[in-house]
C-alpha positions as CSV (number, residue, x, y, z in Angstrom):
1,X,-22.7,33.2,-31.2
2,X,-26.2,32.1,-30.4
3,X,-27.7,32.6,-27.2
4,X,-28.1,28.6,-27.3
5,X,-24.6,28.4,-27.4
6,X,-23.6,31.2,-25.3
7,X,-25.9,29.2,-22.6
8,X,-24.1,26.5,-22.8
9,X,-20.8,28.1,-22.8
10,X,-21.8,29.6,-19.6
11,X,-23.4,26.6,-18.0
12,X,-19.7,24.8,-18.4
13,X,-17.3,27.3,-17.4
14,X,-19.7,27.7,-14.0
15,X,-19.9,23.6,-13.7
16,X,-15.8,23.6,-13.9
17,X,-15.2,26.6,-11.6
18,X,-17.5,24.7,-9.1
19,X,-15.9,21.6,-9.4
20,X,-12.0,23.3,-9.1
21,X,-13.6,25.2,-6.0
22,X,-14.7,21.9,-4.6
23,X,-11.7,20.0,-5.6
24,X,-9.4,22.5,-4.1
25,X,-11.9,23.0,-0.8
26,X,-12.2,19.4,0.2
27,X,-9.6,17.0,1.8
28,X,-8.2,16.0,4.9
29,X,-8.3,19.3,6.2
30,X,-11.5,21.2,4.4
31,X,-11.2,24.7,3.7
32,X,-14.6,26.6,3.9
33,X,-15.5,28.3,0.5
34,X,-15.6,31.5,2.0
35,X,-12.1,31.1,3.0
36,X,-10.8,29.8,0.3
37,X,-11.9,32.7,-2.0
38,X,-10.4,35.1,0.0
39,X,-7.3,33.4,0.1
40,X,-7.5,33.5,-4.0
41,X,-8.5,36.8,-4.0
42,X,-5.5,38.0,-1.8
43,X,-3.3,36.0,-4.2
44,X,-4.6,37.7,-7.2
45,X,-4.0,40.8,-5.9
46,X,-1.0,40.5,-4.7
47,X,-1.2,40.6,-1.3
48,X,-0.5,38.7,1.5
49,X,-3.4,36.4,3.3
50,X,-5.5,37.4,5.7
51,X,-4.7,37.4,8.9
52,X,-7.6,36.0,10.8
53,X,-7.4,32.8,8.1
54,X,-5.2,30.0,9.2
55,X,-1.4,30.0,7.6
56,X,-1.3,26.2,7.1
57,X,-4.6,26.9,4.7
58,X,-2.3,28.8,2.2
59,X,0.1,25.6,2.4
60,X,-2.7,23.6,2.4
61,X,-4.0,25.5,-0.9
62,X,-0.9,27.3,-3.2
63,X,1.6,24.4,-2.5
64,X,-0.8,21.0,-2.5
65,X,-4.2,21.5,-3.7
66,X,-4.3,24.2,-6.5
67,X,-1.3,22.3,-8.2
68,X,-2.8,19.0,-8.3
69,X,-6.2,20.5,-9.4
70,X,-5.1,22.4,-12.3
71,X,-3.2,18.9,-13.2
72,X,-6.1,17.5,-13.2
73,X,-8.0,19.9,-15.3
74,X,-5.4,19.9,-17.8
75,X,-5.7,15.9,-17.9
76,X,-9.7,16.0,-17.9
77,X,-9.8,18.7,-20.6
78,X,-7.3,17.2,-22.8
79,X,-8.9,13.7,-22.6
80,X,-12.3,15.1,-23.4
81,X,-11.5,17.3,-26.3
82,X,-9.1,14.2,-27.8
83,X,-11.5,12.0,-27.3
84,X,-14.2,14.5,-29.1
85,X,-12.0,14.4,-31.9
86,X,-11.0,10.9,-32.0
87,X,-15.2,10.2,-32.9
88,X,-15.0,13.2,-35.1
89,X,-12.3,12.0,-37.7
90,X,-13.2,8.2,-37.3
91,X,-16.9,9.1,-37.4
92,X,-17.7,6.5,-34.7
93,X,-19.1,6.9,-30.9
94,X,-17.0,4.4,-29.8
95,X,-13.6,6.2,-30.4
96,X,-12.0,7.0,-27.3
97,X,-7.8,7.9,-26.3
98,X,-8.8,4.6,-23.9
99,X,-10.2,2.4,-26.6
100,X,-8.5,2.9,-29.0
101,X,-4.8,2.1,-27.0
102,X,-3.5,5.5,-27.7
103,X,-3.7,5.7,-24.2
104,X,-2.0,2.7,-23.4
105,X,0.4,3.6,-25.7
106,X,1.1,7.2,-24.8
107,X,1.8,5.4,-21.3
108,X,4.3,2.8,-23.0
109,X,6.6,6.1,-24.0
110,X,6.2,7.7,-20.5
111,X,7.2,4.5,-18.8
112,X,10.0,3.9,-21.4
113,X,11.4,7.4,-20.1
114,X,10.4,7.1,-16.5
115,X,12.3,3.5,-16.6
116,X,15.3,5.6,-17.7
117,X,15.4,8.0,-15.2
118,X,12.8,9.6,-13.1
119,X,12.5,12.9,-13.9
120,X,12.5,15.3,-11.0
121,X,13.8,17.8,-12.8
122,X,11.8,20.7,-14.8
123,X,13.8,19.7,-18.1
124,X,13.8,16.5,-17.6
125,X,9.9,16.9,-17.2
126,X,9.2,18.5,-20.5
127,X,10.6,15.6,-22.2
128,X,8.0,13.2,-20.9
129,X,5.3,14.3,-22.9
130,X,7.3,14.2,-26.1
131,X,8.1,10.5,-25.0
132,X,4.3,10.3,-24.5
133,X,3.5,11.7,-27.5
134,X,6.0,9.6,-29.8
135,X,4.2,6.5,-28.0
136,X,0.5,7.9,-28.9
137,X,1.2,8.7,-32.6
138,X,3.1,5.3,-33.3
139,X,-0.6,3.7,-31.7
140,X,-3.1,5.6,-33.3
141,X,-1.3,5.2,-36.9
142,X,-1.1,1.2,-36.1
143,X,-4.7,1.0,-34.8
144,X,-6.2,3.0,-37.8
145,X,-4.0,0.7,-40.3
146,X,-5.3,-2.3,-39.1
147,X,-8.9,-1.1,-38.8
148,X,-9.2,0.7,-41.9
149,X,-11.6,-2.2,-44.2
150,X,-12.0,-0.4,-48.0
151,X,-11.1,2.8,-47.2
152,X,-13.7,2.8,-44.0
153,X,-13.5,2.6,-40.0
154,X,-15.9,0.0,-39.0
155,X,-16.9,-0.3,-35.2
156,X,-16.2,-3.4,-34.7
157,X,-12.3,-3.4,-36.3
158,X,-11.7,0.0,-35.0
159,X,-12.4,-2.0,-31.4
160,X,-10.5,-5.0,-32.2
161,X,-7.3,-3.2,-33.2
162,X,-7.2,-0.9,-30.1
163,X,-7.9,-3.5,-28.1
164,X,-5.4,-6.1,-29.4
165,X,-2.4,-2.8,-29.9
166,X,-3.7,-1.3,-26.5
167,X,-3.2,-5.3,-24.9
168,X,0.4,-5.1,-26.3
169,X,1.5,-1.7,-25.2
170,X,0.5,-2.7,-21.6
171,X,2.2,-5.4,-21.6
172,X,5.3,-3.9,-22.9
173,X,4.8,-1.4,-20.2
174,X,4.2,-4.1,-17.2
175,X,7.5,-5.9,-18.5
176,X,9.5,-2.4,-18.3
177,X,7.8,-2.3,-14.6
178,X,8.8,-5.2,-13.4
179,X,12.4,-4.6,-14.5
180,X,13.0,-1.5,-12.9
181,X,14.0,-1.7,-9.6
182,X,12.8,0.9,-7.0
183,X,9.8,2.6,-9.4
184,X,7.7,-0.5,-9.5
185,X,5.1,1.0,-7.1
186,X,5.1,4.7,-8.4
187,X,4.3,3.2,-11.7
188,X,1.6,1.3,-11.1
189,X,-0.1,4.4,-9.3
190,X,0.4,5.7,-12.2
191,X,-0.4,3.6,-14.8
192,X,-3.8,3.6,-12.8
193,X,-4.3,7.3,-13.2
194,X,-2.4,8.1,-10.0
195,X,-1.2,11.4,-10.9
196,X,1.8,11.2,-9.0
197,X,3.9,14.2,-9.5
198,X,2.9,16.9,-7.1
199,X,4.2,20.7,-7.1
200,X,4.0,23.7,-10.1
201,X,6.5,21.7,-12.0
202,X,4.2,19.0,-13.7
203,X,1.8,21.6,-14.5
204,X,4.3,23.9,-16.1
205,X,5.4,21.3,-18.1
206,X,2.6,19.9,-19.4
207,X,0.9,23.4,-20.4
208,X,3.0,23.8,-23.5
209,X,1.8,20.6,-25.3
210,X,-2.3,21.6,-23.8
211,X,-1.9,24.6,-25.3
212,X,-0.6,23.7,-29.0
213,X,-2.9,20.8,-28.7
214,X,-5.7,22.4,-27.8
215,X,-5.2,25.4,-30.1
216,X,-5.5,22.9,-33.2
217,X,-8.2,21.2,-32.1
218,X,-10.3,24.5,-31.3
219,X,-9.8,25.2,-34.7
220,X,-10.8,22.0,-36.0
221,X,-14.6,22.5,-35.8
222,X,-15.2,23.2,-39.4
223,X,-13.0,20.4,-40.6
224,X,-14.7,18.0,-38.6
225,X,-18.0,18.8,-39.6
226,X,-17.0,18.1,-43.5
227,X,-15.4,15.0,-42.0
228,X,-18.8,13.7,-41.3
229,X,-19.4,13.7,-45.2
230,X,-17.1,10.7,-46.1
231,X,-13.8,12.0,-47.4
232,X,-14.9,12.0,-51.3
233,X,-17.4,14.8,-50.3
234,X,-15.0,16.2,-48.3
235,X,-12.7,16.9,-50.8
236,X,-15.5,18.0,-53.0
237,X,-16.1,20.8,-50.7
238,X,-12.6,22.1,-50.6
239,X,-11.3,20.4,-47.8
240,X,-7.9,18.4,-48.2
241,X,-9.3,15.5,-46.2
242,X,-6.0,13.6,-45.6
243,X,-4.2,16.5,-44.7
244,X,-6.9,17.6,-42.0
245,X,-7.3,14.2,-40.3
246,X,-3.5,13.9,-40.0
247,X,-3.3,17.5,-38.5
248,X,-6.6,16.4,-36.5
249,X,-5.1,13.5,-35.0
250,X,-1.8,14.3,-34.5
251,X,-3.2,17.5,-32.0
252,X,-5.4,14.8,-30.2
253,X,-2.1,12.3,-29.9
254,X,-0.3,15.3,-28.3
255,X,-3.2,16.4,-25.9
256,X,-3.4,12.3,-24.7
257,X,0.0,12.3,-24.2
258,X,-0.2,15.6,-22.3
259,X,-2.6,14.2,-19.9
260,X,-1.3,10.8,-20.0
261,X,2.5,11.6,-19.4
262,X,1.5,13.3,-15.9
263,X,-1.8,12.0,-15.0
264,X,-1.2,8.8,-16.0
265,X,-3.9,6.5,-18.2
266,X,-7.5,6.9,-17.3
267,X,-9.9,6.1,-18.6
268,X,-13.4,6.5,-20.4
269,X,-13.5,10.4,-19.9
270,X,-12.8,10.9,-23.6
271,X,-16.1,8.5,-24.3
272,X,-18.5,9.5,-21.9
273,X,-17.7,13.7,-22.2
274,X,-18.1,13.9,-26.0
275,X,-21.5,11.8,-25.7
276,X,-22.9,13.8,-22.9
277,X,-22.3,16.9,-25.3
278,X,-23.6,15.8,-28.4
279,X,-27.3,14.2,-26.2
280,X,-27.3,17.5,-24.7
281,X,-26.0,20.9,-27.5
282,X,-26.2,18.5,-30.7
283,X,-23.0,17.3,-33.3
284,X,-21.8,20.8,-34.5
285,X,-18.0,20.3,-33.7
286,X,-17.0,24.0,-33.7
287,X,-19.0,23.6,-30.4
288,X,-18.7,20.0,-29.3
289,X,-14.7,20.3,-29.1
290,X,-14.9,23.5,-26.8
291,X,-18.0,22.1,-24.6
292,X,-15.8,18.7,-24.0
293,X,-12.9,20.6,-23.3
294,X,-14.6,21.9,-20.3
295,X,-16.7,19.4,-19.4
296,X,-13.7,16.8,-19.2
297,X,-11.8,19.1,-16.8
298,X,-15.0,19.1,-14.9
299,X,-15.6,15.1,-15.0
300,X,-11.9,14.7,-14.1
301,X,-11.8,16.7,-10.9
302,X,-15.2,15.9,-9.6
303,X,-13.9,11.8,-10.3
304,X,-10.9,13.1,-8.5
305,X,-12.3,14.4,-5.8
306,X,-14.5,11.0,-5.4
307,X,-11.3,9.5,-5.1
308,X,-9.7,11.6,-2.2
309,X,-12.6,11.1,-0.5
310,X,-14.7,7.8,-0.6
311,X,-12.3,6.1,1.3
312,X,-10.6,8.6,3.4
313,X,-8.1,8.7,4.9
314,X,-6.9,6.3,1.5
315,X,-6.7,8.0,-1.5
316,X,-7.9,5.6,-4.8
317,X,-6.6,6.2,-7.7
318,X,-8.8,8.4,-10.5
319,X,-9.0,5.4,-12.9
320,X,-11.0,3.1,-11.0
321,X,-13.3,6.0,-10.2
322,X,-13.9,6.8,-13.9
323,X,-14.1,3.1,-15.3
324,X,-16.5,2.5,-12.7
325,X,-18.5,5.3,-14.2
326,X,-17.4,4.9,-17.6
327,X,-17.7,1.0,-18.4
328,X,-21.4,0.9,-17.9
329,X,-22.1,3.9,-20.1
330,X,-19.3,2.6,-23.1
331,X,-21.7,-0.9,-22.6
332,X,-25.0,1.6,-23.3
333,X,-23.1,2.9,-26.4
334,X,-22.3,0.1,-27.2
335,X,-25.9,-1.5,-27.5
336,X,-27.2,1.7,-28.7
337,X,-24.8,1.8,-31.6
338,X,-25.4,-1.7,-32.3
339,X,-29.4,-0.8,-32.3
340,X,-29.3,1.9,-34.6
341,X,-26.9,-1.0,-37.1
342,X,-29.7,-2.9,-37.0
Protein backbone atom coordinates (compact mmCIF):
# COMPACT_ATOMS: atom_id res chain seq x y z
CA UNK A 1 0.00 0.00 0.00
CA UNK A 2 1.30 3.49 -0.71
CA UNK A 3 1.60 6.08 1.72
CA UNK A 4 -0.84 8.05 -0.70
CA UNK A 5 -3.27 5.54 -0.17
CA UNK A 6 -2.62 4.69 3.36
CA UNK A 7 -3.26 8.68 3.84
CA UNK A 8 -6.27 8.45 2.52
CA UNK A 9 -7.34 5.39 4.26
CA UNK A 10 -6.65 7.07 7.36
CA UNK A 11 -8.20 10.41 6.53
CA UNK A 12 -11.72 8.35 6.13
CA UNK A 13 -11.85 6.06 8.84
CA UNK A 14 -10.97 9.38 11.21
CA UNK A 15 -13.83 11.49 9.09
CA UNK A 16 -16.42 8.41 9.89
CA UNK A 17 -15.48 7.84 13.52
CA UNK A 18 -16.07 11.71 13.89
CA UNK A 19 -19.22 11.77 12.30
CA UNK A 20 -20.62 8.44 14.40
CA UNK A 21 -19.17 10.32 17.61
CA UNK A 22 -21.21 13.28 16.55
CA UNK A 23 -24.19 11.45 15.32
CA UNK A 24 -24.39 9.50 18.52
CA UNK A 25 -23.45 12.84 20.78
CA UNK A 26 -26.06 15.13 19.49
CA UNK A 27 -29.92 15.19 20.01
CA UNK A 28 -32.44 16.30 22.20
CA UNK A 29 -30.51 15.52 25.12
CA UNK A 30 -26.50 16.07 23.96
CA UNK A 31 -24.07 13.94 25.56
CA UNK A 32 -20.61 15.64 25.99
CA UNK A 33 -17.81 13.74 24.02
CA UNK A 34 -15.94 13.20 26.98
CA UNK A 35 -18.79 11.36 28.36
CA UNK A 36 -19.74 9.63 25.77
CA UNK A 37 -16.35 7.90 25.39
CA UNK A 38 -16.20 6.84 28.66
CA UNK A 39 -19.48 5.32 28.50
CA UNK A 40 -18.00 3.35 25.23
CA UNK A 41 -15.03 2.53 26.91
CA UNK A 42 -16.86 1.08 29.99
CA UNK A 43 -18.94 -0.99 27.54
CA UNK A 44 -15.99 -2.33 25.72
CA UNK A 45 -14.61 -3.53 28.71
CA UNK A 46 -17.14 -4.92 30.21
CA UNK A 47 -17.96 -2.95 32.88
CA UNK A 48 -20.55 -1.17 34.16
CA UNK A 49 -20.88 2.88 33.58
CA UNK A 50 -19.51 5.26 35.58
CA UNK A 51 -21.09 6.39 38.33
CA UNK A 52 -20.71 10.14 38.39
CA UNK A 53 -22.28 9.96 34.47
CA UNK A 54 -25.96 10.12 34.25
CA UNK A 55 -27.94 6.59 33.89
CA UNK A 56 -30.48 7.92 31.32
CA UNK A 57 -27.15 8.72 29.05
CA UNK A 58 -26.52 4.89 28.67
CA UNK A 59 -30.40 4.71 27.58
CA UNK A 60 -29.94 7.62 25.79
CA UNK A 61 -26.80 5.97 23.94
CA UNK A 62 -26.90 1.68 23.92
CA UNK A 63 -30.72 1.55 23.36
CA UNK A 64 -31.54 4.76 20.94
CA UNK A 65 -28.57 6.41 19.47
CA UNK A 66 -25.77 3.74 18.81
CA UNK A 67 -28.58 1.52 17.01
CA UNK A 68 -29.80 4.00 14.74
CA UNK A 69 -26.25 5.25 13.96
CA UNK A 70 -24.75 2.09 12.94
CA UNK A 71 -28.08 1.79 10.72
CA UNK A 72 -27.26 4.47 9.28
CA UNK A 73 -23.61 3.68 8.49
CA UNK A 74 -24.61 0.46 7.14
CA UNK A 75 -27.16 2.47 4.71
CA UNK A 76 -24.49 5.29 3.87
CA UNK A 77 -21.68 2.76 3.21
CA UNK A 78 -23.66 0.40 1.23
CA UNK A 79 -25.18 3.18 -1.01
CA UNK A 80 -21.69 4.66 -1.58
CA UNK A 81 -19.81 1.50 -2.48
CA UNK A 82 -23.12 0.36 -4.87
CA UNK A 83 -23.24 3.36 -6.30
CA UNK A 84 -19.16 3.29 -6.97
CA UNK A 85 -19.79 0.23 -8.72
CA UNK A 86 -22.87 1.01 -10.48
CA UNK A 87 -20.32 3.83 -12.56
CA UNK A 88 -17.70 1.20 -12.62
CA UNK A 89 -19.47 -1.53 -14.70
CA UNK A 90 -21.68 0.99 -16.79
CA UNK A 91 -18.59 3.26 -17.13
CA UNK A 92 -20.72 6.32 -16.70
CA UNK A 93 -20.72 9.19 -13.81
CA UNK A 94 -24.16 9.45 -13.85
CA UNK A 95 -24.92 5.77 -12.47
CA UNK A 96 -26.38 5.98 -9.22
CA UNK A 97 -28.78 2.99 -6.96
CA UNK A 98 -31.17 6.44 -7.15
CA UNK A 99 -30.93 7.00 -10.83
CA UNK A 100 -30.99 4.29 -12.06
CA UNK A 101 -34.56 3.05 -10.05
CA UNK A 102 -32.82 0.24 -8.45
CA UNK A 103 -33.61 2.18 -5.62
CA UNK A 104 -37.03 2.64 -6.22
CA UNK A 105 -37.32 -0.67 -6.98
CA UNK A 106 -35.53 -2.26 -4.09
CA UNK A 107 -38.25 -0.15 -2.18
CA UNK A 108 -41.16 -1.69 -4.37
CA UNK A 109 -40.11 -5.39 -2.81
CA UNK A 110 -39.79 -4.00 0.75
CA UNK A 111 -43.16 -2.42 0.54
CA UNK A 112 -44.65 -5.50 -1.23
CA UNK A 113 -43.45 -7.35 2.13
CA UNK A 114 -44.18 -4.64 4.61
CA UNK A 115 -47.83 -4.47 2.90
CA UNK A 116 -47.99 -8.11 3.97
CA UNK A 117 -47.20 -7.95 7.28
CA UNK A 118 -45.01 -5.66 9.20
CA UNK A 119 -42.31 -7.27 10.43
CA UNK A 120 -41.53 -6.77 14.07
CA UNK A 121 -40.04 -9.79 14.34
CA UNK A 122 -36.15 -10.73 13.96
CA UNK A 123 -37.16 -13.48 11.28
CA UNK A 124 -39.49 -11.76 9.79
CA UNK A 125 -36.85 -8.94 9.48
CA UNK A 126 -34.21 -10.93 7.59
CA UNK A 127 -36.69 -11.52 4.96
CA UNK A 128 -36.99 -7.86 3.97
CA UNK A 129 -33.87 -7.44 2.37
CA UNK A 130 -34.26 -10.55 0.29
CA UNK A 131 -37.71 -8.92 -0.75
CA UNK A 132 -35.56 -5.86 -1.38
CA UNK A 133 -33.13 -7.44 -3.11
CA UNK A 134 -35.44 -9.55 -5.54
CA UNK A 135 -37.03 -5.95 -6.31
CA UNK A 136 -33.39 -4.32 -7.07
CA UNK A 137 -32.16 -7.19 -9.37
CA UNK A 138 -35.49 -7.45 -11.41
CA UNK A 139 -34.71 -3.22 -11.90
CA UNK A 140 -31.27 -3.02 -12.68
CA UNK A 141 -31.64 -6.07 -15.38
CA UNK A 142 -34.75 -4.06 -16.95
CA UNK A 143 -32.92 -0.64 -16.84
CA UNK A 144 -29.66 -2.06 -18.45
CA UNK A 145 -31.96 -3.86 -21.22
CA UNK A 146 -33.57 -1.07 -22.19
CA UNK A 147 -30.49 1.24 -22.18
CA UNK A 148 -28.11 -1.02 -23.69
CA UNK A 149 -27.86 0.78 -27.73
CA UNK A 150 -25.14 -1.74 -29.84
CA UNK A 151 -23.78 -3.38 -27.08
CA UNK A 152 -23.04 0.21 -25.21
CA UNK A 153 -24.55 2.26 -22.17
CA UNK A 154 -25.09 5.70 -23.41
CA UNK A 155 -25.87 8.53 -20.71
CA UNK A 156 -28.63 9.68 -21.93
CA UNK A 157 -30.69 6.02 -22.29
CA UNK A 158 -29.06 4.75 -19.14
CA UNK A 159 -31.06 7.99 -17.65
CA UNK A 160 -34.17 7.54 -19.52
CA UNK A 161 -34.71 3.87 -18.60
CA UNK A 162 -34.14 4.51 -14.81
CA UNK A 163 -36.09 7.22 -14.85
CA UNK A 164 -39.14 5.81 -16.74
CA UNK A 165 -38.62 1.93 -14.59
CA UNK A 166 -37.82 4.00 -11.41
CA UNK A 167 -41.37 6.25 -12.20
CA UNK A 168 -43.13 2.83 -12.42
CA UNK A 169 -41.89 1.13 -9.35
CA UNK A 170 -43.01 4.23 -7.32
CA UNK A 171 -45.98 4.15 -8.37
CA UNK A 172 -46.55 0.55 -7.83
CA UNK A 173 -45.27 1.30 -4.46
CA UNK A 174 -47.70 4.43 -3.77
CA UNK A 175 -50.69 2.24 -5.05
CA UNK A 176 -49.57 -0.71 -2.46
CA UNK A 177 -49.61 2.40 0.13
CA UNK A 178 -52.66 3.62 -0.31
CA UNK A 179 -54.26 0.18 -0.01
CA UNK A 180 -52.90 -0.77 3.15
CA UNK A 181 -54.77 0.33 5.90
CA UNK A 182 -52.91 1.41 9.13
CA UNK A 183 -49.13 1.57 7.48
CA UNK A 184 -49.83 4.44 5.21
CA UNK A 185 -47.81 6.92 7.36
CA UNK A 186 -44.83 4.58 8.36
CA UNK A 187 -44.39 4.10 4.73
CA UNK A 188 -44.16 7.16 3.54
CA UNK A 189 -41.44 7.99 6.30
CA UNK A 190 -39.96 5.56 4.86
CA UNK A 191 -40.10 5.61 1.42
CA UNK A 192 -38.49 9.23 2.23
CA UNK A 193 -35.46 7.71 3.84
CA UNK A 194 -37.16 7.65 7.33
CA UNK A 195 -35.33 4.84 8.73
CA UNK A 196 -38.01 3.74 10.81
CA UNK A 197 -37.12 0.69 12.66
CA UNK A 198 -35.34 1.45 15.82
CA UNK A 199 -33.57 -1.11 18.27
CA UNK A 200 -30.47 -3.93 17.55
CA UNK A 201 -32.81 -5.86 15.53
CA UNK A 202 -32.69 -3.92 12.05
CA UNK A 203 -29.09 -3.70 12.37
CA UNK A 204 -28.64 -7.39 13.02
CA UNK A 205 -30.49 -8.13 10.20
CA UNK A 206 -29.28 -6.13 7.66
CA UNK A 207 -25.45 -6.98 8.54
CA UNK A 208 -25.61 -10.37 6.83
CA UNK A 209 -26.52 -9.03 3.26
CA UNK A 210 -23.57 -5.70 4.03
CA UNK A 211 -21.24 -8.07 4.70
CA UNK A 212 -21.60 -10.65 1.54
CA UNK A 213 -22.20 -7.53 -0.42
CA UNK A 214 -19.59 -5.73 0.62
CA UNK A 215 -17.10 -8.62 0.61
CA UNK A 216 -17.73 -8.92 -3.44
CA UNK A 217 -17.49 -5.65 -4.15
CA UNK A 218 -14.07 -5.18 -2.08
CA UNK A 219 -12.83 -7.67 -4.27
CA UNK A 220 -14.04 -6.16 -7.36
CA UNK A 221 -11.26 -3.58 -7.78
CA UNK A 222 -9.32 -5.28 -10.38
CA UNK A 223 -12.28 -6.33 -12.39
CA UNK A 224 -13.45 -2.97 -12.56
CA UNK A 225 -10.48 -1.49 -13.63
CA UNK A 226 -10.43 -3.95 -16.90
CA UNK A 227 -14.10 -2.94 -17.09
CA UNK A 228 -12.97 0.51 -18.10
CA UNK A 229 -11.41 -1.13 -21.29
CA UNK A 230 -14.73 -1.95 -23.19
CA UNK A 231 -15.49 -5.63 -22.70
CA UNK A 232 -13.59 -6.85 -26.03
CA UNK A 233 -10.34 -5.77 -24.30
CA UNK A 234 -11.55 -7.07 -21.27
CA UNK A 235 -11.76 -10.39 -22.38
CA UNK A 236 -8.56 -9.99 -24.16
CA UNK A 237 -6.95 -9.59 -20.88
CA UNK A 238 -8.30 -12.66 -19.24
CA UNK A 239 -11.16 -11.35 -17.67
CA UNK A 240 -14.67 -13.12 -18.36
CA UNK A 241 -16.34 -9.80 -18.74
CA UNK A 242 -20.00 -11.00 -18.59
CA UNK A 243 -19.44 -13.10 -15.81
CA UNK A 244 -17.78 -10.16 -13.65
CA UNK A 245 -20.41 -7.53 -14.39
CA UNK A 246 -23.22 -10.00 -13.34
CA UNK A 247 -21.28 -10.95 -10.06
CA UNK A 248 -20.51 -7.02 -9.92
CA UNK A 249 -23.96 -6.02 -10.05
CA UNK A 250 -25.69 -8.47 -8.41
CA UNK A 251 -23.34 -7.54 -5.01
CA UNK A 252 -24.34 -3.85 -5.54
CA UNK A 253 -28.25 -4.95 -6.01
CA UNK A 254 -27.88 -6.72 -2.66
CA UNK A 255 -26.03 -3.85 -0.76
CA UNK A 256 -29.03 -1.27 -2.19
CA UNK A 257 -31.43 -3.40 -1.01
CA UNK A 258 -29.57 -3.78 2.37
CA UNK A 259 -29.69 -0.14 2.92
CA UNK A 260 -32.93 0.40 1.18
CA UNK A 261 -35.05 -2.39 3.02
CA UNK A 262 -34.24 -0.59 6.49
CA UNK A 263 -33.30 2.80 5.68
CA UNK A 264 -35.54 3.33 3.23
CA UNK A 265 -34.74 5.11 -0.43
CA UNK A 266 -32.42 7.98 -0.31
CA UNK A 267 -31.02 9.44 -2.43
CA UNK A 268 -27.87 10.83 -4.37
CA UNK A 269 -25.35 9.44 -1.77
CA UNK A 270 -24.23 6.72 -4.30
CA UNK A 271 -23.55 9.80 -6.96
CA UNK A 272 -22.05 12.45 -5.06
CA UNK A 273 -19.58 9.80 -2.76
CA UNK A 274 -17.96 8.02 -5.69
CA UNK A 275 -17.28 11.51 -7.46
CA UNK A 276 -15.91 13.13 -4.37
CA UNK A 277 -13.37 10.04 -4.39
CA UNK A 278 -12.39 9.87 -7.81
CA UNK A 279 -11.81 14.42 -7.82
CA UNK A 280 -9.91 13.78 -4.75
CA UNK A 281 -7.54 9.86 -4.81
CA UNK A 282 -8.06 9.30 -8.72
CA UNK A 283 -10.18 6.17 -10.66
CA UNK A 284 -8.17 3.17 -9.38
CA UNK A 285 -11.19 1.04 -8.12
CA UNK A 286 -9.29 -1.32 -5.84
CA UNK A 287 -9.34 2.04 -3.89
CA UNK A 288 -12.29 3.98 -5.02
CA UNK A 289 -14.84 1.05 -3.78
CA UNK A 290 -13.15 1.04 -0.13
CA UNK A 291 -12.79 4.98 0.08
CA UNK A 292 -16.80 5.24 -0.86
CA UNK A 293 -17.54 2.64 1.43
CA UNK A 294 -16.50 4.91 4.14
CA UNK A 295 -17.12 8.01 2.93
CA UNK A 296 -20.93 7.18 2.31
CA UNK A 297 -21.26 5.95 5.96
CA UNK A 298 -19.77 9.37 6.76
CA UNK A 299 -22.17 11.46 4.24
CA UNK A 300 -25.12 9.48 5.63
CA UNK A 301 -24.77 10.13 9.28
CA UNK A 302 -23.56 13.71 9.07
CA UNK A 303 -27.01 14.18 6.48
CA UNK A 304 -28.64 12.42 9.38
CA UNK A 305 -27.62 14.29 11.87
CA UNK A 306 -28.66 17.60 9.77
CA UNK A 307 -31.89 16.11 9.90
CA UNK A 308 -32.36 15.52 13.83
CA UNK A 309 -31.31 18.77 14.09
CA UNK A 310 -32.21 21.67 11.70
CA UNK A 311 -35.54 21.67 12.81
CA UNK A 312 -35.55 20.42 16.30
CA UNK A 313 -37.57 19.37 18.12
CA UNK A 314 -38.98 17.86 14.33
CA UNK A 315 -37.03 15.34 13.01
CA UNK A 316 -36.94 15.52 8.74
CA UNK A 317 -36.39 12.77 7.07
CA UNK A 318 -32.57 11.91 5.62
CA UNK A 319 -33.86 12.10 1.93
CA UNK A 320 -34.77 15.58 1.70
CA UNK A 321 -31.44 16.39 3.46
CA UNK A 322 -29.36 14.54 0.78
CA UNK A 323 -31.34 15.55 -2.43
CA UNK A 324 -31.05 18.89 -1.29
CA UNK A 325 -27.30 18.35 -1.29
CA UNK A 326 -27.33 15.92 -4.00
CA UNK A 327 -29.60 17.43 -6.93
CA UNK A 328 -27.37 20.39 -7.47
CA UNK A 329 -24.21 18.42 -7.60
CA UNK A 330 -25.97 15.35 -10.12
CA UNK A 331 -27.02 18.96 -12.25
CA UNK A 332 -22.88 19.81 -12.15
CA UNK A 333 -22.29 16.26 -13.38
CA UNK A 334 -24.56 16.51 -15.43
CA UNK A 335 -23.19 19.69 -17.43
CA UNK A 336 -19.70 18.54 -16.89
CA UNK A 337 -20.36 15.29 -18.55
CA UNK A 338 -22.17 16.86 -21.19
CA UNK A 339 -18.96 19.39 -21.66
CA UNK A 340 -16.44 16.88 -21.89
CA UNK A 341 -19.25 15.08 -24.96
CA UNK A 342 -18.81 18.02 -26.59
Amino acid sequence: MSSRWLRALTLNIVLLILAAGLSVAVGAVTIPLKDLGRLLWHAVRGLPAPQDVPSYYATIVFDLRLPHAALVLLAGSALGSSGAAYQGVFRNPLADPYLLGVASGAGLGAVVALSLAWPQTQGGMFGLPAAAFLGAVVTVALVYALARVDGTVPATTLILAGVAVGALATALTSFLMLQSEGTLRRAMTYLMGGAPLGGWAPVLAMLPYWLVGQAVLLASGHALNVLQFGEEQAQQLGLHAQRAKTVILAAASLTTAAAVAFAGIIGFIGLVVPHIVRLLWGEDYRWEIPLSLLGGGTALLLSDLLARTLLAPQTLPVGIVTALFGAPFFLWVLQRTKRQAA
